[in-house]
SEVOLO-927742 format. One record per atom (N, C-alpha, C): x, y, z; chain; residue in one letter; atom name. Coordinates in Angstrom, 2 decimals. Each point is the difference from the previous one (the first is absolute). Example, Ala and Ser with C-alpha at 12.3 -4.5 7.8 and 13.67 -1.06 7.14 Angstrom:
2
TILUM      xx      yy      zz drenmi drenro vexke
TILUM   13.19   -5.69    7.80      A      a     N
TILUM   -0.89    1.19    0.00      A      a    CA
TILUM    0.90    1.20    0.00      A      a     C
TILUM   -0.35    1.05   -0.72      A      s     N
TILUM    0.82    1.19    0.06      A      s    CA
TILUM   -0.77    1.09    0.73      A      s     C
//
This chain:
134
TILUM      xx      yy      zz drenmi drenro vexke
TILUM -117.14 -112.60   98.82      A      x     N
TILUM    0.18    0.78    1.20      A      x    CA
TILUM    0.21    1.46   -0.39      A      x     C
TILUM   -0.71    0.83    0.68      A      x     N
TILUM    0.21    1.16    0.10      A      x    CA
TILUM    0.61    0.94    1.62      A      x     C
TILUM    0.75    0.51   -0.36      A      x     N
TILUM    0.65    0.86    0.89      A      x    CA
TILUM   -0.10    1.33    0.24      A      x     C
TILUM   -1.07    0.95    1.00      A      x     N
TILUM    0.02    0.85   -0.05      A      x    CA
TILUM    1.22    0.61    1.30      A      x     C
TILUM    1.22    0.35    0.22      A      x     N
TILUM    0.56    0.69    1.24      A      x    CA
TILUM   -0.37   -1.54    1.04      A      x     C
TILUM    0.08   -0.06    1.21      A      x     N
TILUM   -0.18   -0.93    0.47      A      x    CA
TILUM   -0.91   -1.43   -0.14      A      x     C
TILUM   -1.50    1.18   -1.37      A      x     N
TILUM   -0.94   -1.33    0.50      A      x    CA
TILUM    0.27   -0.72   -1.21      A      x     C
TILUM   -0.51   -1.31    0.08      A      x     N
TILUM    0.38   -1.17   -1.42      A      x    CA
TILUM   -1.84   -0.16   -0.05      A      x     C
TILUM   -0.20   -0.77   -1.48      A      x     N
TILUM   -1.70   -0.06   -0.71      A      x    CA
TILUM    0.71   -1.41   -0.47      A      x     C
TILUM   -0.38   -1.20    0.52      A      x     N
TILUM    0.14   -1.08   -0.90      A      x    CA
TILUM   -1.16   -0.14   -0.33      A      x     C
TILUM    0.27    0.04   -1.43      A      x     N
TILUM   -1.75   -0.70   -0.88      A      x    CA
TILUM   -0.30   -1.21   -0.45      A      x     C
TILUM   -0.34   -1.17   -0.05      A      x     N
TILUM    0.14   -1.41    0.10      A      x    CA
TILUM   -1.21   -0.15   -0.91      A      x     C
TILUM   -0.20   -1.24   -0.94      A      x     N
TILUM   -1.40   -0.57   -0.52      A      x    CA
TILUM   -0.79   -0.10    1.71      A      x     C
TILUM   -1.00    0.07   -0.10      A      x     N
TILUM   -1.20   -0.69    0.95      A      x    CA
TILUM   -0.12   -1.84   -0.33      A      x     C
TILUM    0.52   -0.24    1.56      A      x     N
TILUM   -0.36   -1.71   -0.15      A      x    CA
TILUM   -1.21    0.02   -0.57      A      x     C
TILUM    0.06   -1.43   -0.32      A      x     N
TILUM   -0.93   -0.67   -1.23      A      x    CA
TILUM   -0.99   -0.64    1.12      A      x     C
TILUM    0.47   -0.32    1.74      A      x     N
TILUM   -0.98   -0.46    0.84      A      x    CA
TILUM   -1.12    0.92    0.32      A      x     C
TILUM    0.40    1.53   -0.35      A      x     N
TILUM   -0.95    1.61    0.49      A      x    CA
TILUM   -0.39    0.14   -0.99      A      x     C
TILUM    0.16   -0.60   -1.39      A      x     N
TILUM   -1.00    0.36   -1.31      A      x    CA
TILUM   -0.80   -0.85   -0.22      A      x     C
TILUM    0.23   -1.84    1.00      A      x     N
TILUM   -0.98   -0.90   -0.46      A      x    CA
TILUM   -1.03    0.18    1.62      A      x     C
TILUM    0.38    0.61    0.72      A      x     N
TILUM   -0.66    0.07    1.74      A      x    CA
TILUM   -0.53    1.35   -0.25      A      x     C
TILUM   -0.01    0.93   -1.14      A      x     N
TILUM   -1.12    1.14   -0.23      A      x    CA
TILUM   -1.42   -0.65   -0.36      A      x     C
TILUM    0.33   -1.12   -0.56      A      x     N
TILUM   -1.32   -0.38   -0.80      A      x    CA
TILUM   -1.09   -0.71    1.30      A      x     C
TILUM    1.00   -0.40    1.28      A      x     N
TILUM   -1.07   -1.08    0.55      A      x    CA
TILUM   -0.94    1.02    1.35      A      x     C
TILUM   -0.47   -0.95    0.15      A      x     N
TILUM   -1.19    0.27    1.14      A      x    CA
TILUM    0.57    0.47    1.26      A      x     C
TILUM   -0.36    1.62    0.43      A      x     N
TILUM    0.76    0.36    0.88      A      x    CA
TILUM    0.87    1.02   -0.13      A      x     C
TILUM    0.67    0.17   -1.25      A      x     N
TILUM    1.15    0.86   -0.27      A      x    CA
TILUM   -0.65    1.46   -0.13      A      x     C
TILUM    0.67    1.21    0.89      A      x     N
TILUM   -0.38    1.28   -0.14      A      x    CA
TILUM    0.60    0.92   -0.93      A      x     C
TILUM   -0.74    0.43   -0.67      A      x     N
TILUM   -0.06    0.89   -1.49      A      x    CA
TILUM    0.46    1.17    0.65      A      x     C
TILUM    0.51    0.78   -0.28      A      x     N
TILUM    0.43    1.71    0.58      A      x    CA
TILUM    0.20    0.67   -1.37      A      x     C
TILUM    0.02    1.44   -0.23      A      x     N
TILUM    0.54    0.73   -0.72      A      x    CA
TILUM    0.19    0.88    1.25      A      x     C
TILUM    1.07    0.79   -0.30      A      x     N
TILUM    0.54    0.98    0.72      A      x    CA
TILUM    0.35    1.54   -0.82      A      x     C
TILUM   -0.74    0.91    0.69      A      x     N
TILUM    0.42    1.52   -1.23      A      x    CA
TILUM    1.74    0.43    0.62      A      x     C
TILUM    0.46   -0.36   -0.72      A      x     N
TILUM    1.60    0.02    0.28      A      x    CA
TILUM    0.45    1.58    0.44      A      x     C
TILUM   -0.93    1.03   -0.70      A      x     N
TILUM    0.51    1.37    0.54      A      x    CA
TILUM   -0.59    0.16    1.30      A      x     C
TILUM   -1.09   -0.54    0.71      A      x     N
TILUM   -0.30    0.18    1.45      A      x    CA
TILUM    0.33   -1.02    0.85      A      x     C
TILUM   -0.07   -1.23   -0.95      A      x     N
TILUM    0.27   -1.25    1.22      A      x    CA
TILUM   -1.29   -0.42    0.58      A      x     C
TILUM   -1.25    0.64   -0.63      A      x     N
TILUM   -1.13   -0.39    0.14      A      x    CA
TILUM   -0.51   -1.79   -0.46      A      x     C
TILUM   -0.04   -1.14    0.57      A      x     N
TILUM   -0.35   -1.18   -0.29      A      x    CA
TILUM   -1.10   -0.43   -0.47      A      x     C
TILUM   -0.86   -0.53   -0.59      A      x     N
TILUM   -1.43   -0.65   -0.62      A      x    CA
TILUM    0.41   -1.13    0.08      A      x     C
TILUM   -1.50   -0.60    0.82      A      x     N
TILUM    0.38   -1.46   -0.53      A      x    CA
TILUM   -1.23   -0.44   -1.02      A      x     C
TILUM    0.45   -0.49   -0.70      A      x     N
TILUM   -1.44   -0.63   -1.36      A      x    CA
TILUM    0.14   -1.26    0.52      A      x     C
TILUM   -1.44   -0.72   -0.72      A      x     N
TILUM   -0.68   -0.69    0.15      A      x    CA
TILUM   -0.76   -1.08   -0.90      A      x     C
TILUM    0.63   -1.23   -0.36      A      x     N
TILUM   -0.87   -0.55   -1.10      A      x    CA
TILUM   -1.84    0.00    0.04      A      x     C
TILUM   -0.93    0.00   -0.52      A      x     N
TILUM    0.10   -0.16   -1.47      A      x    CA
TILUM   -0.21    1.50   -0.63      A      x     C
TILUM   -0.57    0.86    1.32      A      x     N
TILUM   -0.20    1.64   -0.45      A      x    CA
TILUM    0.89    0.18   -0.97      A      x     C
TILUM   -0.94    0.61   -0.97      A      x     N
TILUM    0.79    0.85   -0.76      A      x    CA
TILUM    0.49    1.03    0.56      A      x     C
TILUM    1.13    0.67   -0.07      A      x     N
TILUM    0.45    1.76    0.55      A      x    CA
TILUM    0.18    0.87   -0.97      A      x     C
TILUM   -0.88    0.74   -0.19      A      x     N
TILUM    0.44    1.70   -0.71      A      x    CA
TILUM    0.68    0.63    1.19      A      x     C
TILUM    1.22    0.35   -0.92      A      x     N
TILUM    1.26    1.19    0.83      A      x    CA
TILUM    0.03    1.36   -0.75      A      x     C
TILUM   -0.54    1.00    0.35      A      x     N
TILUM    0.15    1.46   -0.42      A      x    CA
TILUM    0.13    1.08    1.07      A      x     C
TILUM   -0.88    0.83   -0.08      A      x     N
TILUM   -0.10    1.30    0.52      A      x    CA
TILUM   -1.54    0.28   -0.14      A      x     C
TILUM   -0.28    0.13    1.75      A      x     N
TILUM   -1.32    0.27   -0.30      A      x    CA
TILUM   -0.70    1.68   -0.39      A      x     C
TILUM   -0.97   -0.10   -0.44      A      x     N
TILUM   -0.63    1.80   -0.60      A      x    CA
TILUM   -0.92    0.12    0.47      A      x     C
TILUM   -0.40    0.79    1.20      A      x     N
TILUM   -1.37    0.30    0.96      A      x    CA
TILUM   -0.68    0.68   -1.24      A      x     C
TILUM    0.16    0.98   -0.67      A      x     N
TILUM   -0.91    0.43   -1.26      A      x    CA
TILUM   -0.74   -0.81   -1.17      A      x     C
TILUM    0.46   -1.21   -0.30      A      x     N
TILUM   -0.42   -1.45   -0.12      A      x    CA
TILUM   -0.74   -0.91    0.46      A      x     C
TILUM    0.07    0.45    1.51      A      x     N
TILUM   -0.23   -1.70    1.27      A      x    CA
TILUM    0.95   -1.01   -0.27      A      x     C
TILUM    1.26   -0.01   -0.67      A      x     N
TILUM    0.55   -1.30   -0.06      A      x    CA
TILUM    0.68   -0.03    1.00      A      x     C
TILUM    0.15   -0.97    0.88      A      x     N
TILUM    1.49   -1.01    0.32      A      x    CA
TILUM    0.56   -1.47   -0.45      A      x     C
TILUM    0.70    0.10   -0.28      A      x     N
TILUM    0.64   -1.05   -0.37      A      x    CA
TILUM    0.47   -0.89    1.28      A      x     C
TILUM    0.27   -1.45   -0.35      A      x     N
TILUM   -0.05   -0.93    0.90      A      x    CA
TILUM    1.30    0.30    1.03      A      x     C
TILUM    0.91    0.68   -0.86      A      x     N
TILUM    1.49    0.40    0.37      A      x    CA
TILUM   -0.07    1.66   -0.42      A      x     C
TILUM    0.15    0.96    0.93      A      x     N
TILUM   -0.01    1.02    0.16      A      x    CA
TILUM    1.40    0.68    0.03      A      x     C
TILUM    0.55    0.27   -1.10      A      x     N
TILUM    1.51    0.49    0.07      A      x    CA
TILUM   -0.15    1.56    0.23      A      x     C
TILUM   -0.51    0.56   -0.27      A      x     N
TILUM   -0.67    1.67    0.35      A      x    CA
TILUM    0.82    0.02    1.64      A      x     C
TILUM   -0.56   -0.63    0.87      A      x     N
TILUM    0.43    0.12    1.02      A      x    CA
TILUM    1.36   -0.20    0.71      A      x     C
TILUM    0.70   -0.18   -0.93      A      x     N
TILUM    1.53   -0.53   -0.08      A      x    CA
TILUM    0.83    1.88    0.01      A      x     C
TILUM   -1.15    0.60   -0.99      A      x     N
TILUM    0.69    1.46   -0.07      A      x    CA
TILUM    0.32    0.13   -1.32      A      x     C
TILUM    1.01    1.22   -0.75      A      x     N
TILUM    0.82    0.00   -0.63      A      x    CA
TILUM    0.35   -0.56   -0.77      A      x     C
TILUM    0.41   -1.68    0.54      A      x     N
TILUM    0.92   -1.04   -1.20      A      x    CA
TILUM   -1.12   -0.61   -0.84      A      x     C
TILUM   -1.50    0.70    0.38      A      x     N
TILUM   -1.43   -1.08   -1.07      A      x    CA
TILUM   -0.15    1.15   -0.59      A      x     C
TILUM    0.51    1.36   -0.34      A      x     N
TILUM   -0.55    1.05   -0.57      A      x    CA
TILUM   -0.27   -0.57   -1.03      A      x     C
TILUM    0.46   -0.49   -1.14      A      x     N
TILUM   -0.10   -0.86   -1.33      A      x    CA
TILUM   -0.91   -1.24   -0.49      A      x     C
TILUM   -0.25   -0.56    1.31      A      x     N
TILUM   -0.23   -1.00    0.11      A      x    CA
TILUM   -2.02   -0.04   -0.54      A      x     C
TILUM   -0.41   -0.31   -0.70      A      x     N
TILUM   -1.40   -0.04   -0.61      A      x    CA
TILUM   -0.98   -0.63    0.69      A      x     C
TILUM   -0.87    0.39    0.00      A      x     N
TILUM   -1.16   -0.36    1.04      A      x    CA
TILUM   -0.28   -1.66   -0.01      A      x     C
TILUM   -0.03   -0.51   -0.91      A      x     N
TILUM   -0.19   -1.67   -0.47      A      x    CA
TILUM    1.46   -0.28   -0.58      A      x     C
TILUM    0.95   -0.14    0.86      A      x     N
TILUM    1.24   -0.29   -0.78      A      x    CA
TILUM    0.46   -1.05   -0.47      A      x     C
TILUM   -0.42   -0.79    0.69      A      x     N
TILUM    0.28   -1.55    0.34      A      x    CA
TILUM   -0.46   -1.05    0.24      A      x     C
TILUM    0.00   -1.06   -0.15      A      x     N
TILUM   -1.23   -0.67    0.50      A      x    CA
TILUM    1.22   -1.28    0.66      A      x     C
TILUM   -0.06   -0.82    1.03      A      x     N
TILUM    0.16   -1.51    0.27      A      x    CA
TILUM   -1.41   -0.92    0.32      A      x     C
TILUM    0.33   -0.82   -0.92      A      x     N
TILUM   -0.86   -1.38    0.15      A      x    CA
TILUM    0.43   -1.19    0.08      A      x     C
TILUM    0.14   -1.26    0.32      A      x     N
TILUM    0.26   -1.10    0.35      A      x    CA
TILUM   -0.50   -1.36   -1.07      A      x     C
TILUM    1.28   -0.88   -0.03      A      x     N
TILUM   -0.54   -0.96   -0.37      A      x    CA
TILUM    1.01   -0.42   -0.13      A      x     C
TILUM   -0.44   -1.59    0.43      A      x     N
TILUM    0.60   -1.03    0.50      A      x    CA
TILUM    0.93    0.29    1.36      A      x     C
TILUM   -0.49    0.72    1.19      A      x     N
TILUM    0.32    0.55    0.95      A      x    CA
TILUM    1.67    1.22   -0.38      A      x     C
TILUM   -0.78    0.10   -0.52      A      x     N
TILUM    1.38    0.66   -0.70      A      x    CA
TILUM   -0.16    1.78   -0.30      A      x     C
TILUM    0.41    1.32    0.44      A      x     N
TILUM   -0.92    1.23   -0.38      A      x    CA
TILUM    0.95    0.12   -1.67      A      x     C
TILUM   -0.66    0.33   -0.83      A      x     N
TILUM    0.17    0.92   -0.94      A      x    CA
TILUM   -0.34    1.49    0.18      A      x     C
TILUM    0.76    1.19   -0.70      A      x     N
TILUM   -0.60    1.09   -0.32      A      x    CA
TILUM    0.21    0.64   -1.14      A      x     C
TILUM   -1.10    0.64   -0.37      A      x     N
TILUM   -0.30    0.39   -1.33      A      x    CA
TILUM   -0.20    1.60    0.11      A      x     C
TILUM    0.27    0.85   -1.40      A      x     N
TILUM    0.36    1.03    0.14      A      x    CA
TILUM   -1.81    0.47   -0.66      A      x     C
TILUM   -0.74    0.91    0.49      A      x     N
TILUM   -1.06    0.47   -0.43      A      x    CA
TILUM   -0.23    1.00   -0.90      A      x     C
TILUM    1.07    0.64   -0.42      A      x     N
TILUM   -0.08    0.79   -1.24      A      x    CA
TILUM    0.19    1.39    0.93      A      x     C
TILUM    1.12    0.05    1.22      A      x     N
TILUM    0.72    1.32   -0.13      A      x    CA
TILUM    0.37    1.06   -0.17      A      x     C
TILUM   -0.03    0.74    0.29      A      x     N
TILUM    0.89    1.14   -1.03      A      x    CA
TILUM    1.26   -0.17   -0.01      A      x     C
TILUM    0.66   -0.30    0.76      A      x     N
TILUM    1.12    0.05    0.17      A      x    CA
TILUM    1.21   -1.52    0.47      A      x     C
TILUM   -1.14   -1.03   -0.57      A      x     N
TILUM    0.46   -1.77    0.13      A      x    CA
TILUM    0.26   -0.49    1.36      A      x     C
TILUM    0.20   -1.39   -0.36      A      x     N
TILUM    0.14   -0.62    0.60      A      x    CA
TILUM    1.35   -1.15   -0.05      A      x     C
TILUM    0.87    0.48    0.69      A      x     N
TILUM    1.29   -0.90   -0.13      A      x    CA
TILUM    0.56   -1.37    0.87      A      x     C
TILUM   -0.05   -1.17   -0.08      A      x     N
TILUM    0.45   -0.80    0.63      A      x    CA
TILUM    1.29   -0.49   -0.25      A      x     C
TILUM    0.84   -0.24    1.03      A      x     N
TILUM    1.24   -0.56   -0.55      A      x    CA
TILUM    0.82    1.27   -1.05      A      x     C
TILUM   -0.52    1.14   -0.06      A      x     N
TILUM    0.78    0.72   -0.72      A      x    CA
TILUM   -0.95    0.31   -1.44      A      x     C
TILUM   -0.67   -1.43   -0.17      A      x     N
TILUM   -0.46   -0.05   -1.27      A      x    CA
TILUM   -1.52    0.29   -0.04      A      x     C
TILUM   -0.24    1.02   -1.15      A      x     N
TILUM   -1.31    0.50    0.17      A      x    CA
TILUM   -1.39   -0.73   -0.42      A      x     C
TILUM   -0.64   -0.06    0.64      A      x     N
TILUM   -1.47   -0.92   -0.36      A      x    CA
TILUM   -0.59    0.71   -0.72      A      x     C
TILUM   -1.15   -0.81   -1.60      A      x     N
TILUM   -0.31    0.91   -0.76      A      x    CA
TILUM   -1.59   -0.07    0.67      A      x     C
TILUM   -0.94    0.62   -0.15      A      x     N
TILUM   -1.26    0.05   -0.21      A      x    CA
TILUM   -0.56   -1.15   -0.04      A      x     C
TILUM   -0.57   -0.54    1.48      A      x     N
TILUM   -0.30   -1.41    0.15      A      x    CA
TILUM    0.44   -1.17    0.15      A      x     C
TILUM    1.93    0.21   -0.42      A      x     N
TILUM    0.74   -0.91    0.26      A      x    CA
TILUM   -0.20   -0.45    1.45      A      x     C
TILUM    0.18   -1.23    0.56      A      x     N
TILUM   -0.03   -0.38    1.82      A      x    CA
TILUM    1.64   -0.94    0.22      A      x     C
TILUM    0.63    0.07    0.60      A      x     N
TILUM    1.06   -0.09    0.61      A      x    CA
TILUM   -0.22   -0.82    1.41      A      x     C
TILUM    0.52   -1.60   -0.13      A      x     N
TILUM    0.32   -0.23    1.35      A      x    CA
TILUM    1.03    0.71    0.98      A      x     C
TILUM   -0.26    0.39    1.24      A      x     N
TILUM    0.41    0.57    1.42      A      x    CA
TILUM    0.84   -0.94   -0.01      A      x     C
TILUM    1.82    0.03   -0.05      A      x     N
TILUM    0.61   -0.35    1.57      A      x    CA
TILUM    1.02    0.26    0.82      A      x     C
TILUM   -0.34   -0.87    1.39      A      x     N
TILUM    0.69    0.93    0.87      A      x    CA
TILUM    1.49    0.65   -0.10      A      x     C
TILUM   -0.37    1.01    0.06      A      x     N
TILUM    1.50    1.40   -0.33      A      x    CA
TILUM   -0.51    0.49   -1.08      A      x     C
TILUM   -0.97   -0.14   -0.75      A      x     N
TILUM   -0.36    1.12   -1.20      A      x    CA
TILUM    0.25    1.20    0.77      A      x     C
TILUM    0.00    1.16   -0.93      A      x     N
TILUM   -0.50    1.56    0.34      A      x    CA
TILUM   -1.03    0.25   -1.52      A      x     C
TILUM   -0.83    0.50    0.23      A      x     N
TILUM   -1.37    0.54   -0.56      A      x    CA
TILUM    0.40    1.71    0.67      A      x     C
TILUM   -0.02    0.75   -1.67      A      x     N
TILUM    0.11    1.21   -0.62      A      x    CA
TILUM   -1.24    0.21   -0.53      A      x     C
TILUM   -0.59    0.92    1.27      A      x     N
TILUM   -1.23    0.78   -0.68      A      x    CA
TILUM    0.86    1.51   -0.16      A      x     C
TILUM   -0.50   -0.05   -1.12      A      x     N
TILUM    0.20    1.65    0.13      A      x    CA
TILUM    1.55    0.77    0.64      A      x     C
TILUM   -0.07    0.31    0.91      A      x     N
TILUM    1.24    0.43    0.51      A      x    CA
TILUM    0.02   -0.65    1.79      A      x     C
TILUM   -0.64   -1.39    0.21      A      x     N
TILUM   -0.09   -0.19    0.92      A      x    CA
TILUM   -0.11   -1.68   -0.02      A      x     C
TILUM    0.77   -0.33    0.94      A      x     N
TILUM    0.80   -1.49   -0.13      A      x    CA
TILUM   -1.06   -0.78    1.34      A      x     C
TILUM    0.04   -1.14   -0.57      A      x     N
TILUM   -0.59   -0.99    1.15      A      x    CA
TILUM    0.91   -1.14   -0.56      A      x     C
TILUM   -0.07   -0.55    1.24      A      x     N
TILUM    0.99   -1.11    0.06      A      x    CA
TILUM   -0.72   -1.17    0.97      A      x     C
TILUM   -0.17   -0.97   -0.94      A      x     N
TILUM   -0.95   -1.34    0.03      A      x    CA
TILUM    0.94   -1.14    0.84      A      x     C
TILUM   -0.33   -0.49    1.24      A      x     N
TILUM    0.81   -0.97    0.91      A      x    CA
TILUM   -1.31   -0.98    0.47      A      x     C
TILUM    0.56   -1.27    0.69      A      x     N
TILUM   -1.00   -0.89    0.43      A      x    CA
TILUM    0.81   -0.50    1.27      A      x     C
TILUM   -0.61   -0.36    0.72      A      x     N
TILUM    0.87   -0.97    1.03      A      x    CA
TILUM   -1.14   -0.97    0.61      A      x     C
TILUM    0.77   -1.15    0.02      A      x     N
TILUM   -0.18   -1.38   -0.26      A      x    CA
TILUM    0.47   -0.14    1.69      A      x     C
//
């Protein structure tokens, strides 16, 4: 528990019924850009590239953090990738400039990382935070 002045933060493990009911048929995938409150929902089996798109390029990426503002300044055009398997998203860090952190802990170059719900994913200087509801 955390206590800020009136408000309290209890932080709890995530039931084990919302980590085995991510995997089934039905369950909605979200990431959320935590500095706008902007929601995504993903989608098995698409793959998703998450960056910043570059009109001087033609790129967009599947996930457009550019448009978030500010908190994707860092954030690399191909930053990220999620892919799926066994209904399950992984994401993998694409070689960055500036990494890719899950759980705190940084992904190397190609490493892939199972998603779950309550991760936060550290691009750059800009947080998404991975939820499902069942």
């Amino acid at each position: 528990k955390i206590s800020l002045g009136s408000v309290e933060l209890v932080y709890e493990r995530v039931p084990l019924r919302i980590i085995e009911g991510a995997k089934q048929a039905g369950a909605q995938h979200t990431l959320m850009v935590t500095p706008t409150g902007r929601k995504i929902r993903i989608t098995a089996p698409k793959k998703i590239v998450i960056g910043r798109s570059d009109p001087q390029v033609n790129f967009k990426p599947d996930i457009d953090l550019g448009i978030d503002g500010e908190v994707s300044r860092l954030v690399s055009r191909r930053h990220a990738l999620i892919q799926w398997k066994n209904s399950q998203p992984y994401i993998e860090d694409l070689g960055s400039g500036f990494g890719t952190r899950l759980r705190g802990d940084l992904l190397t170059l190609g490493q892939t990382a199972p998603l779950q719900p309550g991760d936060h994913i550290w691009l750059a200087g800009c947080v998404l935070a991975y939820d499902v509801i069942i």
